[in-house]
N, C-alpha and C positions, 0 to 999 in steps of 0.2 A: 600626199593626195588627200587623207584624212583631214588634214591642217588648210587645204586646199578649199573641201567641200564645206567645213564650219565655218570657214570664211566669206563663204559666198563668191571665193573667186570659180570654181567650178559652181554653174548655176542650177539649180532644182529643176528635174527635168532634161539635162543636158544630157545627150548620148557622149555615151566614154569609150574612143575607139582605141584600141589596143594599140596602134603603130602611131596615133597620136600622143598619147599616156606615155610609152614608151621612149617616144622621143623629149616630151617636155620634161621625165624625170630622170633620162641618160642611164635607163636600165630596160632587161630584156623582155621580149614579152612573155614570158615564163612567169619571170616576178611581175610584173604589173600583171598576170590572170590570178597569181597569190596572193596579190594585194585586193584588187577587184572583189575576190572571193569571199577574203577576211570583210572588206566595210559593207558587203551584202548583210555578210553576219552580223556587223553590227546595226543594220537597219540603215544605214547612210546613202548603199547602192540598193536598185534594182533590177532582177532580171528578169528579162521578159524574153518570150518566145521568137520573138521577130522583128525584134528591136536592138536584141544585146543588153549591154549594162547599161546604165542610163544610172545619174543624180537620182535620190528620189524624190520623186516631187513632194511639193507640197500640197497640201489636202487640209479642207477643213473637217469635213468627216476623220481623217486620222485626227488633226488636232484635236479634237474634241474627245476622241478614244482617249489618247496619247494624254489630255487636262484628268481626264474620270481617274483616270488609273495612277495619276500624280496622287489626285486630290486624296484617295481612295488610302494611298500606302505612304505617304513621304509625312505627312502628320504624324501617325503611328510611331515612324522611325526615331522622328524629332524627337517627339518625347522619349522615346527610351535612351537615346543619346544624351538628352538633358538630364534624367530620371541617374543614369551610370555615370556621366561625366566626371572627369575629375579636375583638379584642379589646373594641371598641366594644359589641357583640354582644354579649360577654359580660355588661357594664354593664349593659346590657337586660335582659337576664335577669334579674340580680340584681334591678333596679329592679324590675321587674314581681312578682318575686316577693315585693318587699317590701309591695308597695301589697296585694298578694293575702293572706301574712300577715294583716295589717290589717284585712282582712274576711272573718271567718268566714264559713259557711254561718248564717243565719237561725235564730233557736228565739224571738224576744219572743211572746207570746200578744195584742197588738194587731193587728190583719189588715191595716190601712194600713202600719203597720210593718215587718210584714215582708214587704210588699211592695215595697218601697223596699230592704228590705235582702237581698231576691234579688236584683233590680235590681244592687245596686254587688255584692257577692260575684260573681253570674256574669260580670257587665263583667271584673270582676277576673282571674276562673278564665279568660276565655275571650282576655281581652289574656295572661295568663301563658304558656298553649297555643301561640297564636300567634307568640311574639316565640320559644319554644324552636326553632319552624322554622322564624324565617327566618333561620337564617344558610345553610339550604340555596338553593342557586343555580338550581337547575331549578323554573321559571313553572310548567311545565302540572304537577307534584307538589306543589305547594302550590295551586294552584289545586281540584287532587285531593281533596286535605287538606281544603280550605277548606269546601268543599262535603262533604265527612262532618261536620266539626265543625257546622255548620250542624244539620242535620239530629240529631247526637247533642245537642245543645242542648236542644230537645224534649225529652229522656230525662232529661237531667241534671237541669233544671230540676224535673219533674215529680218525679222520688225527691226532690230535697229537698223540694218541696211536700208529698209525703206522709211525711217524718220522717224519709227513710232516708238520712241521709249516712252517707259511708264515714269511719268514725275514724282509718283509716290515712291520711286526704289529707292532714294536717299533713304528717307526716313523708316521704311519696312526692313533693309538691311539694319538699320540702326536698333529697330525693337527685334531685331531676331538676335541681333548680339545682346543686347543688355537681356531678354529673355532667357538664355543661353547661361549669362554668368547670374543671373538670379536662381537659378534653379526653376524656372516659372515652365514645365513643359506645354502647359494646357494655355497661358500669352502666345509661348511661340507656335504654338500648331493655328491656334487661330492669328495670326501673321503671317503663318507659311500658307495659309489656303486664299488669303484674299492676295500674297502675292504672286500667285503660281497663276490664278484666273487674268491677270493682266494681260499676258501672251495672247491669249486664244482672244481675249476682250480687241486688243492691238490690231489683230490680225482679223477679224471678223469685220471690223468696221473700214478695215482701210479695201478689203474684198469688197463690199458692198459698194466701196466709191470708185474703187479704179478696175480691179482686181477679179474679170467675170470667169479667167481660166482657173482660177483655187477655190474656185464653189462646191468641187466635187469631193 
């Protein structure tokens, strides 16, 4: 179901009815309200009074929370990641960023197709993300971390579902890796901030042209 909602096959917004849930994933509805439960927690569901669970939608008022609080803490991270890194560390990076390479963003005009190839592009974008911050040593800041990227998943996912990838990601993953093995934390924080605004930049413009129910 998780894997469901970052894909965009469950859509933002959509009510999640228990004997539906149930049946699409051939278990009980015991476990689908434990499941329900858990991606509440993780910001992916929500519940409302007289509606039930429901996708959560999307919002440009949350975007815009959801960008401050990126912008605010994941720079910080970076650097200390870069700042403690080690060598092995570095390796990682590199590796993740090659697997990431490797998989563009999505454009085939088959729909199973490019459902599969969100699928490995975001695995990829969101392993690459990851491994930039752990060489930082502090649990409850990645933990932090962790749980924004969670929830900017949502977002990410959906602009590229709706056509809008950022053309500069080649090249900003590319200075967040060579930033990363330079030792450069203060390169990469100013590359992680112009490329985290892209999302919300995506999303705001394509709202304005088509998009009058994510104004709120």
């Amino acid at each position: 179901m998780r894997a469901d909602i970052l894909g965009a096959r469950l859509q933002p917004g959509q009510r999640l009815m228990f004997a539906d849930l149930s049946e699409r994933y051939g278990v009980s509805v015991g476990v689908t309200r434990e499941a329900l439960t858990w991606l509440a927690g993780q910001g992916l569901v929500k519940v409302t009074a007289h509606q039930g669970y429901m996708v959560t939608p999307l919002s440009l008022t949350d975007l815009d929370e959801l960008t401050e609080a990126r912008l605010l803490i994941e720079p910080i991270v970076l650097r200390l990641s870069i700042a403690a890194g080690t060598t092995e560390w570095e390796a990682r990076v590199v590796a993740s960023h090659h697997v990431l390479a490797k998989s563009p963003p999505p454009v085939p005009a088959d729909a199973s197709r490019r459902v599969d190839a969100l699928d490995q592009w975001a695995a990829a974008h969101e392993a690459f993300h990851q491994t930039l911050f752990e060489g930082c040593n502090n649990e409850r800041l990645l933990k932090v971390v962790q749980g924004l990227a969670e929830e900017a998943a949502l977002y990410r996912r959906w602009s590229v579902t709706l056509g809008h990838t950022n053309p500069n990601a080649a090249a900003e993953h590319e200075a967040l890796r060579d930033a990363a093995v330079a030792g450069d934390g203060e390169a990469g924080a100013k590359v992680l901030i112009a490329h985290i605004s892209h999302t919300r930049e995506n999303l705001h413009k394509y709202s304005q042209e088509h998009l009058d129910n994510l104004a709120g």
